[in-house]
mmCIF file of the C-alpha atoms, coordinates in Angstrom:
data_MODEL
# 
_entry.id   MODEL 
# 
loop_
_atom_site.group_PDB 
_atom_site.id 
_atom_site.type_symbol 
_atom_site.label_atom_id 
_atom_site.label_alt_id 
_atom_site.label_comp_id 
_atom_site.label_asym_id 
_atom_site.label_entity_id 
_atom_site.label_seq_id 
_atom_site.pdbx_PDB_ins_code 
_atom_site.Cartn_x 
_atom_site.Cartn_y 
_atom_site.Cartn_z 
_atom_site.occupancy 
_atom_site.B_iso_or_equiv 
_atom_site.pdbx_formal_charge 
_atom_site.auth_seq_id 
_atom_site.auth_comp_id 
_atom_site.auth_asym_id 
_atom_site.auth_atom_id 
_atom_site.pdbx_PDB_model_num 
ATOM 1  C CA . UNK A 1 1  ? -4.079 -24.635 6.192   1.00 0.00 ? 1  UNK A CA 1 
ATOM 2  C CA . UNK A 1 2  ? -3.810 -22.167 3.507   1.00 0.00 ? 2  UNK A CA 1 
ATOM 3  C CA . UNK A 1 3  ? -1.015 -19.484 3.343   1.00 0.00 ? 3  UNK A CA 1 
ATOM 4  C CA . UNK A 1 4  ? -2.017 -15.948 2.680   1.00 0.00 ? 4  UNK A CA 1 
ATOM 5  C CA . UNK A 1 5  ? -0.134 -13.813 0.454   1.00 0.00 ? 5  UNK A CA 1 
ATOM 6  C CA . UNK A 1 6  ? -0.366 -9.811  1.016   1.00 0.00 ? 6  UNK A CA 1 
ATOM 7  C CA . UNK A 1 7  ? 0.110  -7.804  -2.175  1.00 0.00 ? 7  UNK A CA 1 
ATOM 8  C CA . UNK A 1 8  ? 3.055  -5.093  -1.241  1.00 0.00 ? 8  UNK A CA 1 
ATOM 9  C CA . UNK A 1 9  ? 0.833  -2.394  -0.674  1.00 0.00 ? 9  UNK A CA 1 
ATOM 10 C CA . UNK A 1 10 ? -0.818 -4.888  2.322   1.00 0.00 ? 10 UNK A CA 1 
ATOM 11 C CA . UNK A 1 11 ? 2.384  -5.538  2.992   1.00 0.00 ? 11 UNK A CA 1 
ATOM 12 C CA . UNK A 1 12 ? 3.632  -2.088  3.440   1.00 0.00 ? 12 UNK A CA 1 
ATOM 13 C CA . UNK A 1 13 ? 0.503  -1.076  5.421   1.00 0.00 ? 13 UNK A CA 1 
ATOM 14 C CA . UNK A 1 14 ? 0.988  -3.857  8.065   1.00 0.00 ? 14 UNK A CA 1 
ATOM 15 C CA . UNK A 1 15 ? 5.020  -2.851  8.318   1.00 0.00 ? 15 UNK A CA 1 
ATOM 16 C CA . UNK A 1 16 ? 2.596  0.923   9.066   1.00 0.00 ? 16 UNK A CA 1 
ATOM 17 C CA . UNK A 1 17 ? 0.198  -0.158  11.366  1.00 0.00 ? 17 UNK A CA 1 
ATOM 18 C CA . UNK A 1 18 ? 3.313  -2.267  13.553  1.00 0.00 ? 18 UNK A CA 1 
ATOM 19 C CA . UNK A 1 19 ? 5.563  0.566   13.744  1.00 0.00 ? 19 UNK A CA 1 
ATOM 20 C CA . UNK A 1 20 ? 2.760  3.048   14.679  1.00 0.00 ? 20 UNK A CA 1 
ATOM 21 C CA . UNK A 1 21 ? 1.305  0.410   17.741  1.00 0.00 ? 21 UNK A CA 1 
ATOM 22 C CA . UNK A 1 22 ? 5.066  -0.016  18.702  1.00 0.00 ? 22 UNK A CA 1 
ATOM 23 C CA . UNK A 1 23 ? 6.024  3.816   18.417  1.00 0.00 ? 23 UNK A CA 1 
ATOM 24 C CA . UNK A 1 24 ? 5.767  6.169   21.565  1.00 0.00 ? 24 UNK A CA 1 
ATOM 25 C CA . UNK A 1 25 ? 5.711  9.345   18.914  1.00 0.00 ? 25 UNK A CA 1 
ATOM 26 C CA . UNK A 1 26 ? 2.906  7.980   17.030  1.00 0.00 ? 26 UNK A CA 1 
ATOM 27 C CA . UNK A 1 27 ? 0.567  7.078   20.051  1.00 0.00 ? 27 UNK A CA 1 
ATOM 28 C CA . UNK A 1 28 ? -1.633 9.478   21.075  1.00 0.00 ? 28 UNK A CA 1 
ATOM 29 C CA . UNK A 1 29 ? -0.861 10.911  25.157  1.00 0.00 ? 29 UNK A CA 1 
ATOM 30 C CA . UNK A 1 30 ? -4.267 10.549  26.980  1.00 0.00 ? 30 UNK A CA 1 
ATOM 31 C CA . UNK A 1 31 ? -3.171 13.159  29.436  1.00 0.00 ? 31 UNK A CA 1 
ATOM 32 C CA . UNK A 1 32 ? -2.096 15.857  27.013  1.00 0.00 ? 32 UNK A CA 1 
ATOM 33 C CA . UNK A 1 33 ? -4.156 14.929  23.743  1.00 0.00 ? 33 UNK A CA 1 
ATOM 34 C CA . UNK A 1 34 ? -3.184 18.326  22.448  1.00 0.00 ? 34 UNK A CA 1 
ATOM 35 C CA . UNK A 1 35 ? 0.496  17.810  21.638  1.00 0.00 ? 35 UNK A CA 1 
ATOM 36 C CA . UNK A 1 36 ? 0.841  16.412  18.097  1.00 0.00 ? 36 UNK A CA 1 
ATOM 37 C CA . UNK A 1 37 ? 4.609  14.592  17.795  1.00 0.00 ? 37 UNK A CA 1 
ATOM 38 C CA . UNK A 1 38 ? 5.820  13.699  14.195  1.00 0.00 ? 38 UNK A CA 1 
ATOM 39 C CA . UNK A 1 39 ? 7.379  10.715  13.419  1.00 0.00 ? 39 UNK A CA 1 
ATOM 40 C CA . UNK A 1 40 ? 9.150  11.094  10.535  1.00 0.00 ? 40 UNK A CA 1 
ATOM 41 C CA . UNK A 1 41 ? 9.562  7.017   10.038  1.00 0.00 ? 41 UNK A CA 1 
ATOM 42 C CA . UNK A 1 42 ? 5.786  6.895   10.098  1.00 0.00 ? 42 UNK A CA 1 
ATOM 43 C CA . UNK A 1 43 ? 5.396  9.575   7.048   1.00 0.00 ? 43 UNK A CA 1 
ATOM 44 C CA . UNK A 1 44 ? 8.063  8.145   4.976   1.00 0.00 ? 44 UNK A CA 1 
ATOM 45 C CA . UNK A 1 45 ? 6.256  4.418   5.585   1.00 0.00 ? 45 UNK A CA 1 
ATOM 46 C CA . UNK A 1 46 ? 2.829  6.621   4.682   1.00 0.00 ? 46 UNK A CA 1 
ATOM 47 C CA . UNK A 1 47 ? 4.552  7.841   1.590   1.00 0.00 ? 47 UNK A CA 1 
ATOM 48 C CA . UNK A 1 48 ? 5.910  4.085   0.281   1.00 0.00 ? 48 UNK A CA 1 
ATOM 49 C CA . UNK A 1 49 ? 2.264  2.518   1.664   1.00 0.00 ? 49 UNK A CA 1 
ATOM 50 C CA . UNK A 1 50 ? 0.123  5.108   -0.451  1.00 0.00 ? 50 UNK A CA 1 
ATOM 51 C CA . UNK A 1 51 ? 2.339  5.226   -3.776  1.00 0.00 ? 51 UNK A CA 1 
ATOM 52 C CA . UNK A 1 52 ? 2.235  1.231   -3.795  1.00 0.00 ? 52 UNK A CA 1 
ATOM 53 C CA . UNK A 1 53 ? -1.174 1.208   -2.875  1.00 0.00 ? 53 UNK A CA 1 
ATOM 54 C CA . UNK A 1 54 ? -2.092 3.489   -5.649  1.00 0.00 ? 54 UNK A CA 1 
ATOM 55 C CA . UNK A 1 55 ? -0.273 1.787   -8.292  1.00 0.00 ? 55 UNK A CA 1 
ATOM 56 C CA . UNK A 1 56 ? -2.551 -1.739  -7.225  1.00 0.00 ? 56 UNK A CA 1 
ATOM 57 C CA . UNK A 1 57 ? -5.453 0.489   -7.193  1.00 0.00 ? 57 UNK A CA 1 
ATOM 58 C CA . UNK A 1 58 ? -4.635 2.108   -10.849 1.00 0.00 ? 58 UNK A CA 1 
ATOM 59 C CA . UNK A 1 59 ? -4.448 -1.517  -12.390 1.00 0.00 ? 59 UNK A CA 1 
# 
């Protein structure tokens, strides 16, 4: 069995992608698909996932 090992910008984008599935504000509501919420927990983990993510990317 082999460990994997994320680089922090995978890192930062799975801590994303968790909060988001686990968040009622960032889920889409079927039954009015019209009202966008903000989360502002989800922008500022955007923020830290695209600045690391664009420092890898710049390398």
């Amino acid at each position: 069995m082999t460990t994997l090992t994320l680089t922090p910008a995978k890192e930062a984008f799975v801590e994303l992608s968790e909060h988001c599935v686990a968040c009622p504000d960032c889920r889409p509501d079927p039954e009015r698909p019209q009202v966008k919420r903000e989360c502002t927990e989800a922008g500022e983990l955007y923020r830290v996932w695209f600045g690391l993510w664009r420092e890898e990317v710049q390398q």
